[in-house]
C-alpha positions as CSV (number, residue, x, y, z in Angstrom):
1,X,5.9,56.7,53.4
2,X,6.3,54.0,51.1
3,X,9.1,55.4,49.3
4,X,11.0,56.0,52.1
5,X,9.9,52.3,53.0
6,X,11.4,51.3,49.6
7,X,14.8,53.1,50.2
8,X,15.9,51.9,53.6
9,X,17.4,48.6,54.3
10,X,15.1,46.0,55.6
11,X,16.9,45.8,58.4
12,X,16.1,49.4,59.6
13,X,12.8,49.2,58.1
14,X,12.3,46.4,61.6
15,X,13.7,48.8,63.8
16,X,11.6,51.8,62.9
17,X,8.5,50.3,61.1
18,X,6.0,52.0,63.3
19,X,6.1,55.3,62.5
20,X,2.7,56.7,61.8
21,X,3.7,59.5,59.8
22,X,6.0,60.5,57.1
23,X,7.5,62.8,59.1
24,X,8.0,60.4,61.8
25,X,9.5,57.9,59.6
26,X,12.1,60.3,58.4
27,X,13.1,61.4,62.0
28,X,13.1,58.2,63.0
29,X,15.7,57.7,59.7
30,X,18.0,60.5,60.9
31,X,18.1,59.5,64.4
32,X,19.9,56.4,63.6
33,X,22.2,57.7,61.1
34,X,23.2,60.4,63.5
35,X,23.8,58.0,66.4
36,X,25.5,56.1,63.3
37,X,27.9,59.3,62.7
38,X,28.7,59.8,66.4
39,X,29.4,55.9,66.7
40,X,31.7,56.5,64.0
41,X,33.4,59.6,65.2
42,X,33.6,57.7,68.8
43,X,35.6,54.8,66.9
44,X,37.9,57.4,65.5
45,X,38.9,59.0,68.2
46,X,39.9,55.6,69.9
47,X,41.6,54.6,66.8
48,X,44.0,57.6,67.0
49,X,44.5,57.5,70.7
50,X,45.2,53.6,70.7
51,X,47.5,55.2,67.2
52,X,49.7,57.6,69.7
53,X,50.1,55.5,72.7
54,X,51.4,52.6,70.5
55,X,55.3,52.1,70.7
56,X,57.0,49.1,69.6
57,X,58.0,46.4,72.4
58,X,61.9,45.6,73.1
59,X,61.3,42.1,71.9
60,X,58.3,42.5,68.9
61,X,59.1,42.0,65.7
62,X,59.1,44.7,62.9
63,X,56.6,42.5,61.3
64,X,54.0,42.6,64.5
65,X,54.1,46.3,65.1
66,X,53.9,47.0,61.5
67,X,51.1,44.9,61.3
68,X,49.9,46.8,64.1
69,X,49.8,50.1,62.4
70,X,48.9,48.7,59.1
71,X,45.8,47.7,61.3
72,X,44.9,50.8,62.6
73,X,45.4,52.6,59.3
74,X,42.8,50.2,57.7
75,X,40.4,50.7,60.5
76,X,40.5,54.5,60.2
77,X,40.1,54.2,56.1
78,X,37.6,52.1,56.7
79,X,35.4,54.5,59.1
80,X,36.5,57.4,56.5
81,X,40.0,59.0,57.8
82,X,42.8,58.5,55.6
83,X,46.0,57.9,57.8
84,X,49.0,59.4,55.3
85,X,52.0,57.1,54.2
86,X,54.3,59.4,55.8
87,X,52.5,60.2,58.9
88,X,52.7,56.1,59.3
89,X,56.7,56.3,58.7
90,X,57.4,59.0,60.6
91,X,55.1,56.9,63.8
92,X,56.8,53.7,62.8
93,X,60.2,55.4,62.7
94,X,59.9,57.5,65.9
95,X,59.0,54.5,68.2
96,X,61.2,52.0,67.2
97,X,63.3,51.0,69.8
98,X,66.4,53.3,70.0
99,X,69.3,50.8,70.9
100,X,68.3,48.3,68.5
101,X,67.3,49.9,66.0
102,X,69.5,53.1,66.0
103,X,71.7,52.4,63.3
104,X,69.6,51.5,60.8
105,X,67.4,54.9,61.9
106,X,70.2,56.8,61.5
107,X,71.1,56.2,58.2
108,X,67.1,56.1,57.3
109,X,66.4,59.2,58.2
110,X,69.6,60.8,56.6
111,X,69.0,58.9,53.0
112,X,65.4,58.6,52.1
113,X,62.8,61.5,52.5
114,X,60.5,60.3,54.6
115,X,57.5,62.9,53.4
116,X,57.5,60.6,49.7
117,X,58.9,57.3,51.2
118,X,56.9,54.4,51.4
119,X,55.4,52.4,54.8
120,X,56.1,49.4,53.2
121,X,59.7,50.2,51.7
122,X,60.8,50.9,55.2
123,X,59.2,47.7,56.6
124,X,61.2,46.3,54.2
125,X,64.2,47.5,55.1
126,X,64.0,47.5,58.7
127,X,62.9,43.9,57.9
128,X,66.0,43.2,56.7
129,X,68.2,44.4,59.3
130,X,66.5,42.5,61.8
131,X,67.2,39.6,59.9
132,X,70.6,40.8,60.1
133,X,70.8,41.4,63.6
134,X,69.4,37.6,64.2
135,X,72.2,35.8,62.2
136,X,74.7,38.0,64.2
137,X,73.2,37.2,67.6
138,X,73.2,33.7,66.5
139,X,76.8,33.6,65.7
C-alpha cells in the first residue's frame, strides 16, 4: 500500500486514503482515472459538436472566428485529439460567409491545395481582403 501511497498525487491520496486494502486502494485508483477517461471523452465529443455547428457570423471578423477554431483545436490537443491543419481550412473555408467572402474563396480554393496549406496562411490572407473590403466600404 505504501507504494501505491508514494505514487499518487497527494491530492488523490485525500480522496481515496481509506482504503483498507491494497486491492482496495488500487480500485479505488482506477475508478477515478476511468471516470477521468470518460470525463475526457465527454469533453471531446462536445468539442467536436460545438466544432460542426460553428459557422462564421455576417458581421464577425476573420480574426474572431479564427480565434474561435484555433480555440477549439487547442482544447481537443489538449484532451489528446489532434484537429489536422487541413481539416481546420477546409471548416474555416466552408463557412465563411458566401457573399462576402466569395471572391477571395474562389480564387483560394483554385490556387492553393488546401490538403498541405496552412490555417494560418489562409487567416492571413483572408485577413487581408477584409482589410480590403473595409477601405472600399469606407470610400
Amino acid at each position: 500500500m505504501r507504494l501505491l501511497y508514494q505514487a499518487i498525487l497527494e491530492s488523490l491520496i485525500m480522496q481515496i486514503g481509506k482504503a483498507e486494502s491494497s486491492k482496495a486502494l488500487w480500485d479505488a485508483i482506477k475508478t477515478r482515472y476511468i471516470s477521468a477517461d470518460r470525463v475526457k471523452e465527454a469533453r471531446l465529443q462536445t468539442l467536436n459538436a460545438e466544432f460542426n455547428r460553428l459557422n462564421m457570423m455576417d458581421l464577425e471578423t476573420i480574426d474572431a472566428y479564427a480565434g474561435k477554431l484555433s480555440g477549439i483545436a487547442s482544447k481537443s490537443t489538449t484532451l489528446g485529439e489532434v484537429i489536422d491543419e487541413s481539416k481546420l481550412v477546409k471548416k474555416f473555408l466552408k463557412t465563411l460567409p458566401r457573399l462576402k467572402f466569395i471572391h477571395i474563396f474562389a480564387s483560394l480554393e483554385q490556387l492553393l491545395d488546401l490538403k498541405s496549406v496552412r490555417f494560418e496562411d489562409v487567416v492571413g490572407r483572408l485577413k487581408a481582403y477584409e482589410e480590403r473590403i473595409r477601405e472600399e466600404d469606407a470610400d
